[in-house]
C-alpha positions in Angstrom: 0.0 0.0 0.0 1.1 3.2 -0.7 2.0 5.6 1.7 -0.3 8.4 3.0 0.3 11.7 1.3 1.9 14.4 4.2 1.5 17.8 3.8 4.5 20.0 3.3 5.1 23.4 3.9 4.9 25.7 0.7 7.8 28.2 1.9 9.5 28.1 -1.5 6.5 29.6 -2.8 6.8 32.7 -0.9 4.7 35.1 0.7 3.5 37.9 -2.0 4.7 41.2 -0.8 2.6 44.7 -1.4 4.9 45.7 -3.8 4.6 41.8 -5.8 0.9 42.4 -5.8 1.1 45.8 -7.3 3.9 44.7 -9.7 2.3 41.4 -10.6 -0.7 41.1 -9.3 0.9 37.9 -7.3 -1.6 35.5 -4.9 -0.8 34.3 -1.9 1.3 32.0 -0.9 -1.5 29.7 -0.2 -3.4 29.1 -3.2 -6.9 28.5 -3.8 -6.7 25.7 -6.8 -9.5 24.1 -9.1 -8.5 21.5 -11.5 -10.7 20.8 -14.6 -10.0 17.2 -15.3 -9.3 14.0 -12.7 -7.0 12.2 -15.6 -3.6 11.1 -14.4 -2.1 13.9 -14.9 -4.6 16.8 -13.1 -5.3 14.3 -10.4 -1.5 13.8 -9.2 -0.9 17.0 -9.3 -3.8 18.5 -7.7 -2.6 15.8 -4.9 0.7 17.7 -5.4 -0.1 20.8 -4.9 -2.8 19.5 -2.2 0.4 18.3 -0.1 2.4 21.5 -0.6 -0.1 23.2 1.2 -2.5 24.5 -1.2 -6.2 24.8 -0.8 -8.0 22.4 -3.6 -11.2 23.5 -3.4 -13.0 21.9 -6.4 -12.1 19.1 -9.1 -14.5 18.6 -12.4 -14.1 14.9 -13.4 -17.3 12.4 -13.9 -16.3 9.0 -15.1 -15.7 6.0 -13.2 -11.7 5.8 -13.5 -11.8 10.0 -12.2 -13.8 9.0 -9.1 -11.6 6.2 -8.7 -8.5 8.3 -8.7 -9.7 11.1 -6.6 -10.8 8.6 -3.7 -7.4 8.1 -3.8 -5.3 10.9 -4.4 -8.0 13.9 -3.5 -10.9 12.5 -0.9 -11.6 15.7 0.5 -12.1 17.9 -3.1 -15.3 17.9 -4.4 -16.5 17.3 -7.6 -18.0 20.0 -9.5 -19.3 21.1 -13.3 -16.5 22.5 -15.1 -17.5 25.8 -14.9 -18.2 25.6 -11.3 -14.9 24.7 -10.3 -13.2 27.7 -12.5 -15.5 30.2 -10.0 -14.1 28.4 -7.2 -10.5 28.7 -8.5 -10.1 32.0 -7.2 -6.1 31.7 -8.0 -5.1 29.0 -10.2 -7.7 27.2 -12.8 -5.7 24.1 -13.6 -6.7 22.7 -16.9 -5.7 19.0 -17.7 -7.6 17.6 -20.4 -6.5 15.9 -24.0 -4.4 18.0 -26.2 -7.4 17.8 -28.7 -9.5 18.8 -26.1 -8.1 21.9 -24.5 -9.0 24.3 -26.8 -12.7 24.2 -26.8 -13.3 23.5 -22.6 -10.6 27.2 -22.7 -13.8 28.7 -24.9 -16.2 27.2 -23.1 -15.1 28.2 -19.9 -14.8 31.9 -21.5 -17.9 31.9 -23.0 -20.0 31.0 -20.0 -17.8 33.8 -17.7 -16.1 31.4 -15.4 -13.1 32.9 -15.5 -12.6 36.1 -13.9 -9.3 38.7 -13.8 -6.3 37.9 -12.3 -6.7 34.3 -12.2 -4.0 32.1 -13.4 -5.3 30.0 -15.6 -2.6 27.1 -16.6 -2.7 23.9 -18.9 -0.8 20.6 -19.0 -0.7 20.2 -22.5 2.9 19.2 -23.8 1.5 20.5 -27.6 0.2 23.9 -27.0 1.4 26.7 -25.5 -0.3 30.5 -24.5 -2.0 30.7 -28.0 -4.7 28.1 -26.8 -5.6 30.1 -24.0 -6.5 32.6 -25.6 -10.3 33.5 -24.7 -8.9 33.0 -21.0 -6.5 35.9 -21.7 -9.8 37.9 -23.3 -11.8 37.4 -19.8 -8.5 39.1 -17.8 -7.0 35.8 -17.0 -3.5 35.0 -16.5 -2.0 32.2 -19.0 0.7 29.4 -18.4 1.3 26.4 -19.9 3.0 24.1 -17.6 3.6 20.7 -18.9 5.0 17.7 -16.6 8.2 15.6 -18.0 6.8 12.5 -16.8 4.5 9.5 -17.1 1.5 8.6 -15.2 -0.7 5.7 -13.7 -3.1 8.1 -11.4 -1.9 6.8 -8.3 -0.4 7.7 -5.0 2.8 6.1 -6.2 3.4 9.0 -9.1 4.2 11.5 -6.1 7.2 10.6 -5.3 8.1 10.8 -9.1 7.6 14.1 -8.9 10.7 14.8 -7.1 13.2 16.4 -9.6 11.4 16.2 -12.6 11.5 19.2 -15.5 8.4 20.9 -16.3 7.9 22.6 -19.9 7.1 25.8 -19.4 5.9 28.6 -21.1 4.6 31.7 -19.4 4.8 35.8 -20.2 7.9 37.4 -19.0 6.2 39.1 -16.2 4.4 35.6 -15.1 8.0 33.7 -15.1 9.4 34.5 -11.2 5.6 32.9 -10.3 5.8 30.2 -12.8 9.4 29.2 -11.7 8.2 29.3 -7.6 5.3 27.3 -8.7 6.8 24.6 -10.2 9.5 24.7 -7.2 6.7 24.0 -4.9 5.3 21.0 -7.1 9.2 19.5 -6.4 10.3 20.0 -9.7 12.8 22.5 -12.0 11.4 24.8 -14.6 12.6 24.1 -17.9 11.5 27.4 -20.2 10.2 26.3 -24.0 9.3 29.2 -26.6 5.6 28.8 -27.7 6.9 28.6 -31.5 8.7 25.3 -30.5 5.9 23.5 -27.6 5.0 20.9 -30.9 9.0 20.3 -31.4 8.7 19.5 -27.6 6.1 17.8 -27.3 7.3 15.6 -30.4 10.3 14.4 -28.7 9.0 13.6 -25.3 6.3 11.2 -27.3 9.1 10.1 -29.6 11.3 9.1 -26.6 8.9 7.7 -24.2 5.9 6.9 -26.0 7.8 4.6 -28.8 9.6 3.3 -26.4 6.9 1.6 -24.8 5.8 0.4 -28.3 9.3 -0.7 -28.9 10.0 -2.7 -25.8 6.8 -4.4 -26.3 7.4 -5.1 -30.0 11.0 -6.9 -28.5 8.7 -8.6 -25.7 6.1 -10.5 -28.2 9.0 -11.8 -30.6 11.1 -12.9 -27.4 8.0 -14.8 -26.7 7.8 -16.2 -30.4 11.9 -16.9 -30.2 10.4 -18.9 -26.9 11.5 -17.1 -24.5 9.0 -18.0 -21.2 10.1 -14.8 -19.3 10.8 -12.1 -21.9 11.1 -9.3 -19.3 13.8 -11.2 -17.5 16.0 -11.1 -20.5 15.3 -7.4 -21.7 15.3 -5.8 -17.9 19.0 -5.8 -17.7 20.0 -5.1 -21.1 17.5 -2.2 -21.5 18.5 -0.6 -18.8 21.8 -0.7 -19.5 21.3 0.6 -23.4 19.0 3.7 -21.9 21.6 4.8 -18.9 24.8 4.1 -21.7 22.6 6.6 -24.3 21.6 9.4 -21.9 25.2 9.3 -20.5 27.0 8.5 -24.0 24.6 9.8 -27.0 25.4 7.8 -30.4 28.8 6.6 -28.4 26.3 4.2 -26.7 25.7 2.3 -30.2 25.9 -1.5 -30.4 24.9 -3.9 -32.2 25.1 -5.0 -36.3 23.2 -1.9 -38.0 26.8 -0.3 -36.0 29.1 -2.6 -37.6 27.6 -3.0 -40.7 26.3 -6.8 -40.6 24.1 -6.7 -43.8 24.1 -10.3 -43.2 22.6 -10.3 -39.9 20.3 -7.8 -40.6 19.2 -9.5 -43.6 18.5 -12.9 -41.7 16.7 -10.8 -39.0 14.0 -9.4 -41.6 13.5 -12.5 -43.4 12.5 -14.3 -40.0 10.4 -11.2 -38.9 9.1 -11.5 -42.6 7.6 -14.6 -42.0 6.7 -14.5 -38.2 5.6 -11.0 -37.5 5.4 -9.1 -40.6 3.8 -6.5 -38.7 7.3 -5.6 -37.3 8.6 -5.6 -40.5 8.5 -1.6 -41.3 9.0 0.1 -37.8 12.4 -2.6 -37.7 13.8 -0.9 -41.5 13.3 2.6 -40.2 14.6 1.7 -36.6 17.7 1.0 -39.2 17.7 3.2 -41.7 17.6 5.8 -39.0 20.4 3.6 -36.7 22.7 3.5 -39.5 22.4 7.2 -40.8 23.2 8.0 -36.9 26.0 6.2 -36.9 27.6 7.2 -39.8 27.1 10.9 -39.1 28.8 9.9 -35.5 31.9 8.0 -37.2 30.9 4.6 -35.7 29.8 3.1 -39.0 32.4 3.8 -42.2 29.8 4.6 -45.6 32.4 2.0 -47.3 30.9 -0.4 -44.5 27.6 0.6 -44.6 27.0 0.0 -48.5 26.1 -3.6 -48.1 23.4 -2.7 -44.9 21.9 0.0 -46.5 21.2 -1.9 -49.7 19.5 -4.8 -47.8 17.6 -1.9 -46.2 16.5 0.0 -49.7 15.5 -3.8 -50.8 13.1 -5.0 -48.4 11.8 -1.5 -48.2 11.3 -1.7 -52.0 9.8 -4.9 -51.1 7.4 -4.1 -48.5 5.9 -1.2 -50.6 5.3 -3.7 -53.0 
């Protein structure tokens, strides 16, 4: 079982001075916090924020799996409308909805005058940035986009996660010094993105962690076809080692025969994915095509070495097309 959230002191935040409320309109240290949308993400955070101290007056989140979570994570918020819990949020409207979503619960909320002047009113989204909040800027609102670098099941046990992560930011210049002491108080380190570049951002953090999961999964199910019993047994180990050697080494970390240019291996390895799961077949040749170009551009693969791969490559793309 996991163990019971404690409350911690929000001293980092800081107390708002007269002269930080007259220069930027700055809340109290304590704030008064809604969150529109129990997913993983608004629910662990609203538990976050909850244990730093803050006053969570109100969560919007109606399906089984929200109710679920905040039994957990937020028993003593209540559920609200939407638009309810953006009146209640007299200081920070927290907005954690799907990317595709965002954009029209920010109107909505606009449109029916739940937002007021002076509120903060921050997203989760990876993908957007300021633009999207747009109406809430209209109604006097204050907007930040303040995305988590991490991955969540909803749970009590995503709290200590928290601990060190980066946060994408973006926020106005004048918002930042807030921004930065909120984000401080949720345990983590601001990390500022441009709103021209939140897709670029976004793109990679999927890229990296998403596919990953996809990728691991794809090794797991042909282990299991190779006959391995335990799949995860053999990969554990190996995986871990291949992630810590690329974060600490970039394209140093490289092994393997796309890096010494065994067209021969490679070769045998589609043919048997070929006929077992030709499913794998395409993500496998642009896993490689990709591996080899990297490696090349790094030194590790000579192009007199890497004529023979890249021709079995070109070929069974040709062929796969076909």
């Amino acid at each position: 079982m996991s163990a019971p959230l404690r409350p911690r002191p929000a001293a980092q935040f800081g107390p708002a001075t007269p002269r930080d409320r007259a220069v930027t309109g700055a809340p109290p240290r304590l704030l008064t916090v809604g969150v529109v949308g129990a997913g993983r993400v608004g629910a662990v955070l609203g538990a976050a924020l909850a244990a730093a101290g803050h006053r969570v007056v109100a969560v919007a989140g109606d399906s089984g799996a929200s109710r679920a979570r905040l039994a957990l994570l937020l028993p003593d918020a209540p559920r609200s409308p939407a638009v309810s819990v953006a009146r209640a949020a007299s200081d920070l409207l927290l907005i954690a909805v799907p990317d595709d979503a965002l954009a029209g619960v920010v109107a909505d909320l606009a449109e029916r005058g739940a937002l007021h002047p002076g509120q903060i009113v921050a997203h989760t989204s990876g993908a957007h940035g300021l633009a999207v909040l747009g109406p809430a800027v209209a109604a006097g609102a204050r907007p930040l986009a303040l995305h988590p670098a991490m991955t969540f099941t909803g749970t009590p046990d995503d709290l200590p996660r928290l601990a060190g992560i980066s946060y994408g930011v973006t926020a106005p210049t004048d918002l930042r010094p807030l921004a930065a002491r909120l984000v401080a108080d949720l345990g983590g380190v601001p990390e500022w993105v441009a709103e021209a570049d939140r897709p670029l951002y976004h793109a990679a953090l999927a890229h990296g962690a998403n596919h990953l999961v996809t990728l691991v999964n794809e090794a797991t199910d042909r282990l299991r076809d190779a006959g391995v019993s335990r799949p995860e047994k053999v990969l554990a180990p190996l995986l871990r080692a291949a992630l810590e050697n690329a974060l600490r080494l970039g394209d140093d970390a490289l092994t393997g025969p796309v890096s010494r240019g065994d067209a021969g291996t490679v070769e045998r390895h589609l043919a048997r994915l070929a006929a077992t799961a030709p499913e794998s077949v395409p993500a496998y040749l642009a896993l490689a095509r990709r591996t080899a170009d990297r490696a090349i551009a790094a030194g590790r693969l000579r192009p007199v070495d890497a004529q023979s791969l890249l021709g079995v490559l070109a070929e069974t793309s040709r062929e796969v097309a076909a």
